[in-house]
C-alpha positions, -999 to 999 in steps of 0.1 A, spaced: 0 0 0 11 34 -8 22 58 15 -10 81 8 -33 51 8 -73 62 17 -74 33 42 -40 41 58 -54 70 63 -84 62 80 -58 38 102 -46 70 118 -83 80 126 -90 46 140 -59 51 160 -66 84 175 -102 71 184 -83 41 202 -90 11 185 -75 -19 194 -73 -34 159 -64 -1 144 -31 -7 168 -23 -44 156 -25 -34 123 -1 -5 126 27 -23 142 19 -50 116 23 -28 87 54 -8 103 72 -27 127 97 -43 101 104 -15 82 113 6 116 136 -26 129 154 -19 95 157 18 100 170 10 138 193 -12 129 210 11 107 214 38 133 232 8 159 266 0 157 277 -40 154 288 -33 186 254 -27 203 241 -61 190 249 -83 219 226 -59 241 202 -42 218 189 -44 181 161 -29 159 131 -52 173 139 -41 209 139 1 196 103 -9 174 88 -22 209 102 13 228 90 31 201 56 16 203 52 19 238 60 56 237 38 60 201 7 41 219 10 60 253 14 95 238 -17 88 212 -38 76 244 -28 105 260 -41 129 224 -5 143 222 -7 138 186 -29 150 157 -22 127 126 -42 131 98 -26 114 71 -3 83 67 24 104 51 23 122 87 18 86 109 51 77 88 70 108 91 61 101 133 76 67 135 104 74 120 112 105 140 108 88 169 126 56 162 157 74 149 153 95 184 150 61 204 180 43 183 204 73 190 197 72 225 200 37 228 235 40 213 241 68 235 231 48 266 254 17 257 283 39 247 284 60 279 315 55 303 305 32 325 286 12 299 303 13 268 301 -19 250 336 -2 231 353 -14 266 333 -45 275 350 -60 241 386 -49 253 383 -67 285 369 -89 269 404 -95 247 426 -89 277 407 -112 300 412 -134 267 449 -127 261 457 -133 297 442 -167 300 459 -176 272 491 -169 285 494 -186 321 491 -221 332 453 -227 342 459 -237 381 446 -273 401 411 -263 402 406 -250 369 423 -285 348 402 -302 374 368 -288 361 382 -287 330 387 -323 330 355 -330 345 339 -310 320 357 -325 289 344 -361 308 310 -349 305 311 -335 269 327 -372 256 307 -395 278 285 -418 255 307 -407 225 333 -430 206 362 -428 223 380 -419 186 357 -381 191 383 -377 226 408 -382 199 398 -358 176 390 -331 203 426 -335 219 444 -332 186 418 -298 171 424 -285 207 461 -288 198 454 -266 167 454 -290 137 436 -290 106 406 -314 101 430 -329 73 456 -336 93 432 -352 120 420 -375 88 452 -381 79 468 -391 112 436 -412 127 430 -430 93 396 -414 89 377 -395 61 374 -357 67 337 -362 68 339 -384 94 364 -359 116 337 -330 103 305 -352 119 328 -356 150 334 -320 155 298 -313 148 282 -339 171 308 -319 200 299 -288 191 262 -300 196 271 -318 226 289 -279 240 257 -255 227 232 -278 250 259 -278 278 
């Protein structure tokens, strides 16, 4: 439907009177088109803690209270539009603003994240931690063939899934299901 559709139009009208279905229908018709437009005012950065649907719901919440509360006079689609998108560029900014203050900022979550990284890699783990590590490794292989322990230990050691097939006799789909059915096995862990 156009953006000067007749019964867009009357959607507005049947918004401002408070109709419930009036309501469904405009986050039907809009909501995927404003996730779109939020998402392109978030950095990649703010994914792990916000994204377009979570601005669309903000915006809605804030669009539906302000209506109930006759803080708006729409009388065309072109104008309902022109509102959406004012506000959800508003929310999206401020969400990026919120996440990228000082004691938030997602920019410095992902550094400690690399030095909390780059540390562990370089010391020893201690007692306790090859402990639960070994207990956890236990947990991931039990039921498995014990050739999959074989195939962990030697990717853990940082070789190629060829060289695994080539040093275990086994076809690289084989050492490919094996990795898979871990990686399975670790996501429901």
């Amino acid at each position: 439907m156009g953006a000067n559709d007749p019964s867009q139009d009357d959607l507005a009208g049947r918004l401002q009177d408070g109709e419930d279905r009036a309501a469904r229908e405009l986050f039907a018709r809009y909501a995927h088109r404003l996730a779109a437009l939020a998402e392109r005012h978030l950095s990649d950065g703010l994914a792990a803690r916000v994204d377009g649907e979570d601005v669309v719901q903000s915006v809605f919440r804030t669009f539906f209270r302000r209506c109930g509360q006759g803080e708006f006079q729409i009388d065309s689609s072109a104008q309902l539009w022109r509102l959406l998108v004012k506000i959800t560029v508003r929310k999206a900014r401020a969400k990026a603003r919120q996440h990228t203050a000082a004691v938030r900022d997602v920019r410095s979550e992902a550094a400690d994240a690399d030095t909390w990284l780059a540390e562990a890699l370089t010391r020893e783990p201690g007692p306790d931690e090859a402990a639960i590590l070994v207990d956890w490794v236990g947990t991931l292989l039990a039921g498995l063939p014990t050739l999959y322990g074989r195939v962990l230990e030697m990717r853990l050691e940082g070789r190629s899934v060829a060289e695994i097939a080539s040093t275990l006799s086994l076809s690289r789909q084989t050492v490919y299901r094996a990795l898979q059915s871990l990686s399975e096995r670790l996501e429901t862990a």
